[in-house]
N, C-alpha and C positions, 0 to 999 in steps of 0.2 A: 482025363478028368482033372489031372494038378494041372494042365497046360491053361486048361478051359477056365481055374479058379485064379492061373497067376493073371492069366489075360483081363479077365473079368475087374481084379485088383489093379492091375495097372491102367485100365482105365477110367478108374474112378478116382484113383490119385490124380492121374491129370486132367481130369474133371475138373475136382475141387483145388486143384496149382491155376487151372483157368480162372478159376469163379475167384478164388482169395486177390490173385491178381487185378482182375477185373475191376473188383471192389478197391482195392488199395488205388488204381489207377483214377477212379472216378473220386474217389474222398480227395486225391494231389487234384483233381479237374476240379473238382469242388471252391478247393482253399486257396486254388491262384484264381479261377472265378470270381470269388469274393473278395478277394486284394487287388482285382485288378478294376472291380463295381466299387471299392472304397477311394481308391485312386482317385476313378473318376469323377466321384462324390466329391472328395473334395478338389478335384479342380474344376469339376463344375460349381462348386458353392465360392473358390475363392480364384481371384484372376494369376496369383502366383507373381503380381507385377512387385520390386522390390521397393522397400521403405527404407530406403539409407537417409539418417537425419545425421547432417554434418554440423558442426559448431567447430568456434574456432575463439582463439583470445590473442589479443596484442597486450606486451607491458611495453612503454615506449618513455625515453624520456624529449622533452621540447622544445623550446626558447620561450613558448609563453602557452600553458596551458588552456586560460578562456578564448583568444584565437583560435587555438589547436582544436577545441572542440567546437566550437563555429564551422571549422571547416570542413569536419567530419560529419555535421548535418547538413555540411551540402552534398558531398558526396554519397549520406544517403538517400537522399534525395536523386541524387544524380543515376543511383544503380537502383529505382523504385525499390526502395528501404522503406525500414521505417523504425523513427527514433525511439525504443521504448523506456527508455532511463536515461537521464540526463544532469548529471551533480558536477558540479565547479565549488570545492571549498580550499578556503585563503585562511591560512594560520599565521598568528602575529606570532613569533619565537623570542623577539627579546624586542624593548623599547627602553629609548634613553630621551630624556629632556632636556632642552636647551634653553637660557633665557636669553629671550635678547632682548626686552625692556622690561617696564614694569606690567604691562598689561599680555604679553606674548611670546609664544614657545614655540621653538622650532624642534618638532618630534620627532624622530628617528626611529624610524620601526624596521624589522628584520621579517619577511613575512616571504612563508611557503606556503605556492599553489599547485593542490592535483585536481583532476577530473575524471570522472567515472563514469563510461557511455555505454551504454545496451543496445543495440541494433539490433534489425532482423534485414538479410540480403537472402535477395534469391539464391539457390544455390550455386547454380549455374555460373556468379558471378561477384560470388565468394573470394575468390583467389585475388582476380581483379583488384577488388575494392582493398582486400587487407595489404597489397603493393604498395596502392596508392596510400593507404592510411601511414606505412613504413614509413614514407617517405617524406612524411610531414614532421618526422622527430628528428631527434638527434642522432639517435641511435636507438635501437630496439633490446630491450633488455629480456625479453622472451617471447616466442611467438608460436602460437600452439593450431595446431586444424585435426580435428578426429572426426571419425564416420560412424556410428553406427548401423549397423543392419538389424531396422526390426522388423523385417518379413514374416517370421515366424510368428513373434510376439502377435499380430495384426492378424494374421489368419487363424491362431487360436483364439483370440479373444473374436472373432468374426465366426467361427463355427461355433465354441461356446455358444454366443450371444442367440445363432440358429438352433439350435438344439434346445434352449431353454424358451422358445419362442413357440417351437412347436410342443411342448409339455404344454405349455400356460393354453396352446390352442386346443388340445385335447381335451385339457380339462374344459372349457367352454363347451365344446361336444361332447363330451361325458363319457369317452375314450377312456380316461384318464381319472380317478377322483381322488382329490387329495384333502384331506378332512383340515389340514390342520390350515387356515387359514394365512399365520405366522412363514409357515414353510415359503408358500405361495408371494409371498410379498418379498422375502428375501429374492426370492428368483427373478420376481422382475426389478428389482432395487441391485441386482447383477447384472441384468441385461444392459438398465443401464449406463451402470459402472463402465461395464465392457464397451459398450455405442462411443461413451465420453472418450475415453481411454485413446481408440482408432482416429476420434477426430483428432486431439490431441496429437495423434502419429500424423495424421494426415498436414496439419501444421504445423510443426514440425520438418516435413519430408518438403513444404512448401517453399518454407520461409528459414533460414540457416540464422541463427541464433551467433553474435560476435560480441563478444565482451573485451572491452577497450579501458587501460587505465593509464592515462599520461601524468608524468612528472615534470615538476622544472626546476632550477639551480632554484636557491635563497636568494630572494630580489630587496635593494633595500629602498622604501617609499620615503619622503621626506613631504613635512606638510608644517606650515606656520599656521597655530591655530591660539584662542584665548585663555592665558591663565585663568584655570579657576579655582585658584588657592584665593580666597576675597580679601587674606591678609598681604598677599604682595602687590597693593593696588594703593597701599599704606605711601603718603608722601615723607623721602627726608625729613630730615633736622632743620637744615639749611630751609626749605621750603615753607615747613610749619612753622619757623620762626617768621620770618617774615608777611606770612599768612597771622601770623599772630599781631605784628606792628600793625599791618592794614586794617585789623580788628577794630585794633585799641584805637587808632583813629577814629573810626566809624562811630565807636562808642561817642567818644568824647565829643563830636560834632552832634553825634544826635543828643548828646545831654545840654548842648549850647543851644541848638535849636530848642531844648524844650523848656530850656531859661527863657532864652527871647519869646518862646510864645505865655509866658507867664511873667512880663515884666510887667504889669498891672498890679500882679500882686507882691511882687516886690516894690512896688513906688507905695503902695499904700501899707507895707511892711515897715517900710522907711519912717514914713509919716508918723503911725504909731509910736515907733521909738523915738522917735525926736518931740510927741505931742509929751508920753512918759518921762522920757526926760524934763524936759519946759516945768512939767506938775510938779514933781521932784523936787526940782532947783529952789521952785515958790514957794512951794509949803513947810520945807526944812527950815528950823530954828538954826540960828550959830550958836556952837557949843559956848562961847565965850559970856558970852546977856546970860545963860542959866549960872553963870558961875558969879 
């Protein structure tokens, strides 16, 4: 009878050692199941293809900066680039002036030029181009290339973007209802945040982003140009004297001319005083007959 109750017991322990087992075995079949369905989720939702966006920057100094970057928009040109910024500025640093007569100055100016150039090169051909850019200066004063990897970055904002895609469709179908209207619009005003973001990567991963700043020595320009101080245009002593005699000439000839053309009325100027006189002479008594 004990034989019959331990028998009886022992197999019902390993009854239930089977069935607990069983059960534990099927929930581990379950949760790799389901890790191995999300896996595929998402490598079927995303191709897993890598977004490495490389950039890169030259400081470089030149012989002449507005050349220097001429040359570098042929060259992107030459590696189908493309110029996105483009600055040449000329600073005057000191200027002195020279007279060399009364009306002109010989200028002396002291003047630094850099240039600031943005490009986009394919990636591929990256390396390439920033050699060739090297090699247009003087010397390189720093030269930079980084990669990023945004794979990850690209495939969450890419399942995000599916997941909030399919809410916004449920709700359409009325799977889903979501009362507040506000909610609803954030979510698509994410999707597209998220859409923008990937093309972004996607340009990026396309087109390599090079920032270029070239320097050059202090050059100095030299230029003859017109005093315009209006008092150094003032003549000498010596000059306006002389200027002064030619005057008083001119005066005195035009005052002669304007006798001669009025000697009519000096002849009958004459006449009167000499007629005054005549009358004079006649009609005066001699003091001596009154005495």
């Amino acid at each position: 009878m004990i034989r019959q109750t331990l028998n009886t017991m022992l197999v019902t322990g390993i009854a239930l050692f089977a069935a607990c087992k069983g059960k534990s075995s099927y929930r581990e079949n379950l949760k790799v199941s389901t890790a191995d369905s999300a896996s595929v989720g998402i490598a079927k939702d995303s191709s897993f293809e890598a977004k490495l966006v490389k950039t890169g920057s030259i400081n470089f100094k030149v012989k002449d900066a507005e050349r220097t970057s001429e040359a570098i928009s042929d060259l992107t040109n030459k590696y189908n680039g493309m110029v996105m910024h483009h600055n040449v500025t000329s600073t005057v640093e000191q200027t002195k002036d020279f007279h060399l007569s009364n009306d002109s100055i010989l200028r002396v100016s002291s003047i630094t030029a850099v240039a600031d150039i943005t490009v986009k090169i394919p990636p591929a051909k990256v390396e390439d181009f920033m050699n060739e850019v090297s090699h247009l200066g003087v010397y390189v004063t720093e030269r930079k290339m980084d990669i990023t990897d945004k794979t990850f970055d690209y495939i969450t904002e890419k399942l995000k973007a599916k997941n909030r895609a399919e809410i916004v469709t449920q709700q359409k179908t009325g799977e889903v209802k979501i009362k507040d209207s506000g909610i609803l619009l954030n979510m698509k005003d994410d999707m597209v945040d998220q859409k923008v973001n990937n093309l972004r990567t996607d340009d990026a991963v396309k087109y390599s982003v090079i920032e270029l700043h070239c320097f050059q020595n202090t050059k100095i320009n030299k230029e003859v140009i017109a005093d315009d101080d209006p008092s150094a245009y003032q003549s000498s002593y010596s000059s306006r004297f002389e200027t002064a005699l030619q005057n008083g000439f001119e005066v005195f000839a035009e005052l002669a001319l304007g006798v001669a053309n009025l000697w009519s009325l000096v002849v009958i100027a004459a006449l009167c005083w000499l007629g005054y006189r005549y009358y004079k002479r006649k009609h005066s008594k001699p003091i001596l007959n009154n005495i």
